[in-house]
C-alpha positions, 0 to 999 in steps of 0.5 A, spaced: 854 768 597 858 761 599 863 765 604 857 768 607 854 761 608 861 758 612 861 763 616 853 762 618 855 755 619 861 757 623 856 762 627 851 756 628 856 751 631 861 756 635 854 759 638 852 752 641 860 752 643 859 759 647 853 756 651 857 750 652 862 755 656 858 759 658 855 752 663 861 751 665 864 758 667 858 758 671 858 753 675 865 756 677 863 762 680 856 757 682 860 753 687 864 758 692 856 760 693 853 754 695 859 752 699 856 758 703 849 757 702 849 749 704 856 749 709 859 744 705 865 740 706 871 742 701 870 734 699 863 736 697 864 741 693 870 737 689 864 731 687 860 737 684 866 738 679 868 731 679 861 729 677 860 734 672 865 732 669 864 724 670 857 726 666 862 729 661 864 722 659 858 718 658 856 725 654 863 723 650 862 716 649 855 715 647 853 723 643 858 721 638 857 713 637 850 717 636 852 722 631 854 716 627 848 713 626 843 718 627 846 725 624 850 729 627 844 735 628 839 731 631 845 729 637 847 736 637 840 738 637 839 733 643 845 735 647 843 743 647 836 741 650 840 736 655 844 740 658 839 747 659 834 742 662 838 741 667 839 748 668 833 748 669 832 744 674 838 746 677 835 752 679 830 748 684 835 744 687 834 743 694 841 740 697 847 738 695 845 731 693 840 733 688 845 739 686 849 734 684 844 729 680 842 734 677 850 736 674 850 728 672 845 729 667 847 737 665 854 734 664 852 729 660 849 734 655 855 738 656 860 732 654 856 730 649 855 737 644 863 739 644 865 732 640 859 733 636 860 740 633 867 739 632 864 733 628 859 736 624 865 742 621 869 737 620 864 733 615 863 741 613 869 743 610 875 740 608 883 741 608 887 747 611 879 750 611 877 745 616 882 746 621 881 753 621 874 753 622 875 748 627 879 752 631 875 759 630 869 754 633 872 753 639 873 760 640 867 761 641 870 758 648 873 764 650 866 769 649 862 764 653 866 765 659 866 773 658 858 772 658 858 768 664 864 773 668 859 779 666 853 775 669 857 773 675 860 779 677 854 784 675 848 780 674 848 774 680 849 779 686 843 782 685 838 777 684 843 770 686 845 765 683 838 761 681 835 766 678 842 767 673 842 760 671 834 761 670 837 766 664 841 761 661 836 756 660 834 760 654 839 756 650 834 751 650 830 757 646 837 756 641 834 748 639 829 751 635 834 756 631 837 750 630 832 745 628 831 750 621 838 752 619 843 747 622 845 743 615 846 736 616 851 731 613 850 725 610 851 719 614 854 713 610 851 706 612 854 701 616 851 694 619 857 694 624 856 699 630 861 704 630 865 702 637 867 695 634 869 698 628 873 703 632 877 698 637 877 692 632 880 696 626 888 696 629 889 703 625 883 706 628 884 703 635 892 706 635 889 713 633 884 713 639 888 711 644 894 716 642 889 721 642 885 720 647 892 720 651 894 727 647 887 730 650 889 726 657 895 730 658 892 737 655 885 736 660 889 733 666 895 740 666 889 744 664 884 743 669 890 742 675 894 748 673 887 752 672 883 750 678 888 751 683 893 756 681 888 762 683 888 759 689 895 757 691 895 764 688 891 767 693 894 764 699 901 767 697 897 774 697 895 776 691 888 777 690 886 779 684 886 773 681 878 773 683 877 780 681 873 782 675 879 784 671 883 778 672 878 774 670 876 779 663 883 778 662 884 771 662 878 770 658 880 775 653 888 773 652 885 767 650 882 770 643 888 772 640 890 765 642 885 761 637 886 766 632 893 766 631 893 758 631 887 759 626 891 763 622 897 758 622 893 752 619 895 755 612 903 756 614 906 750 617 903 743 619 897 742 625 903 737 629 907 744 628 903 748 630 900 745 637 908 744 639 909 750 638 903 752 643 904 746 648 912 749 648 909 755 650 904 752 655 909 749 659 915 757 659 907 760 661 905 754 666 912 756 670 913 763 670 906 764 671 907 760 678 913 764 680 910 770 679 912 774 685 907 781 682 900 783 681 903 785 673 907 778 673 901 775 675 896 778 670 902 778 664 904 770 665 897 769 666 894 772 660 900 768 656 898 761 659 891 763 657 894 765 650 898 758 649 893 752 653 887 754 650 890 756 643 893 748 644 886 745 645 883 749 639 889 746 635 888 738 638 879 740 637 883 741 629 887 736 629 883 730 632 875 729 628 880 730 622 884 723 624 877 718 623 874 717 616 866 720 616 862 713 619 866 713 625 868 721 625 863 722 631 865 716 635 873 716 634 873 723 637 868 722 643 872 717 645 878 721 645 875 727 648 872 721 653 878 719 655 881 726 656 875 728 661 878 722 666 883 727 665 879 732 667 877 729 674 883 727 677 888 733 675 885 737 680 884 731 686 892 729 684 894 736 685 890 737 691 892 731 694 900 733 692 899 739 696 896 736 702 903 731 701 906 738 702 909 737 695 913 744 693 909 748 688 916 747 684 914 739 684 907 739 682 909 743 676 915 739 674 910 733 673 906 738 669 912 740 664 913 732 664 907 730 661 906 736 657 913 734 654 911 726 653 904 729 649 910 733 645 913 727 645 906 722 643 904 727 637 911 728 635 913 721 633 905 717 635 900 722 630 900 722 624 899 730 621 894 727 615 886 726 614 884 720 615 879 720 608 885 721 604 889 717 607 885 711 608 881 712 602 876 708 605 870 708 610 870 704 616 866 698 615 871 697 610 876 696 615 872 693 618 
């Protein structure tokens, strides 16, 4: 009975996660239509992704401070109808400007529900059974964006995209599910507001940045190798990269990913685990762009999936864990905030390098730098202990 109420919980949030994706994955497939139907500018669909991800940012911040002084479920609760509100508007937008407002807000129910579901498991579970269920929650990523490639590729051509965003916002029908049987833990009282006992303890304030610089370096190589290899690829004639099966694949490579790492939690250390998938991130990264063959692409595709999504899972596991409870929600929105500035300039600095003219053998050797100085900062930077046994006290009492 006890084994069958964890896994509910895990249920409950990774299907919070899942929805989560499944907006993002969305607008991907979204954005080549509009291009069309409004005859935007490349620059203009570029501020809708920088947009939704500046939105990302605010989310981040505030949700998780709120989580800290509300509850975690209330947060997570208000994050989901957020961002389904915004779907819903989102469907009657007339133009660009309005598009892009819209993604303002949805972001910021987006950037806000992924700190607070990795804080609420982590008040839930503890030790290596945390940073498993931490990392099988973040799996639920993967399955949102098979859902929003079976929708894409077999849903939107026939009723278009409005009325595919329209069957999304039925996850604001999931807050209900929520309100009756998503636990909520305990909030322990604090008279300080949670930021200024995060940046004015030194211990805390250490661990933010360095974290915050880890998730920096896994969203920037993320979001820069992702958004524009496919394309590089393309131009190079390999068009496959847009047909369903690519797609399917790359979202499917990444569940096995997440399991393995889930499954090595309770064999080597979390530091361990995510070098072993950052190291792997970097080999995939390049064989992927000096792939010369359509099985080559799939197969270093697939790989790479495999390893930076397995290394987000494990960072997701390794970060809420760092922070002692009364601070849990606002140490790891911060660090995701920080990480989500990475998010917006990664894909502009690599457009920016292409248009420079910059080999493709440059901009991924700027990839393997930062993913080797984030091997670096955690090596010798983070500590592989959770933050209640090793401080033993609130943040207040830091304070």
């Amino acid at each position: 009975m006890q084994l069958l109420k964890k896994y509910r919980l895990l249920a409950i949030i990774g299907t919070a996660w899942l929805f989560d994706a499944m907006d993002v994955a969305m607008l991907s497939f979204i954005m080549p239509l509009i291009k069309t139907e409004w005859h935007l500018a490349s620059a203009q669909l570029g501020l809708v992704g920088a947009t939704t991800s500046m939105g990302m940012v605010v989310g981040a911040m505030i949700c998780g401070a709120m989580a800290d002084r509300i509850g975690r479920k209330h947060v997570l609760i208000l994050t989901l109808a957020l961002f389904s509100i915004g779907n819903l508007l989102l469907t009657v937008t007339p133009n660009i400007t309005a598009f892009i407002v819209v993604r303002f807000i949805t972001g910021i129910g987006l950037g806000g529900e992924l700190p607070v579901a990795a804080t609420l498991v982590a008040d839930s579970y503890q030790g290596t059974q945390r940073s498993k269920m931490l990392v099988l929650a973040d799996s639920f990523w993967a399955i949102g964006w098979i859902v929003a490639s079976l929708l894409a590729f077999w849903v939107m051509p026939f009723i278009g995209w409005r009325m595919t965003v329209l069957i999304t916002v039925a996850t604001i029908l999931y807050t209900l599910l929520l309100r009756r049987h998503l636990p909520d833990t305990p909030i322990e009282p604090q008279t300080r507001p949670s930021y200024k006992v995060l940046w004015r303890t030194p211990v805390f304030r250490q661990k933010t940045l360095l974290l915050g610089s880890l998730w920096f370096i896994v969203m920037l190589t993320y979001y820069g190798m992702f958004l524009w290899l496919p394309s590089l690829l393309v131009m190079r004639g390999f068009s496959i990269v847009h047909s369903f099966s690519y797609t399917l694949l790359m979202s499917l490579a990444q569940l096995p990913g997440y399991y393995l790492a889930a499954y090595l939690m309770g064999k080597i250390s979390r530091k361990s685990v995510l070098t072993i998938y950052l190291s792997g991130t970097i080999v995939s990264a390049l064989a992927f762009s000096l792939a010369s063959s359509n099985f080559a692409v799939l197969m270093s595709g697939a790989w790479l999936s495999f390893f930076d999504l397995g290394a987000w899972g494990t960072l997701i596991a390794l970060t809420p864990s760092q922070f002692p409870q009364a601070i849990r929600g606002t140490g790891m929105g911060a660090a995701q905030s920080i990480g989500r500035v990475g998010a917006m300039i990664g894909p502009y600095v690599v457009g920016l390098l292409l248009q420079m003219k910059t080999p493709l053998t440059g901009i991924f050797g700027i990839f393997v730098v930062l993913l080797l100085l984030g091997i670096a900062i955690l090596t010798f930077g983070i500590q592989d202990v959770d933050a209640q046994r090793k401080e033993g006290v609130s943040g207040e009492a830091h304070s």
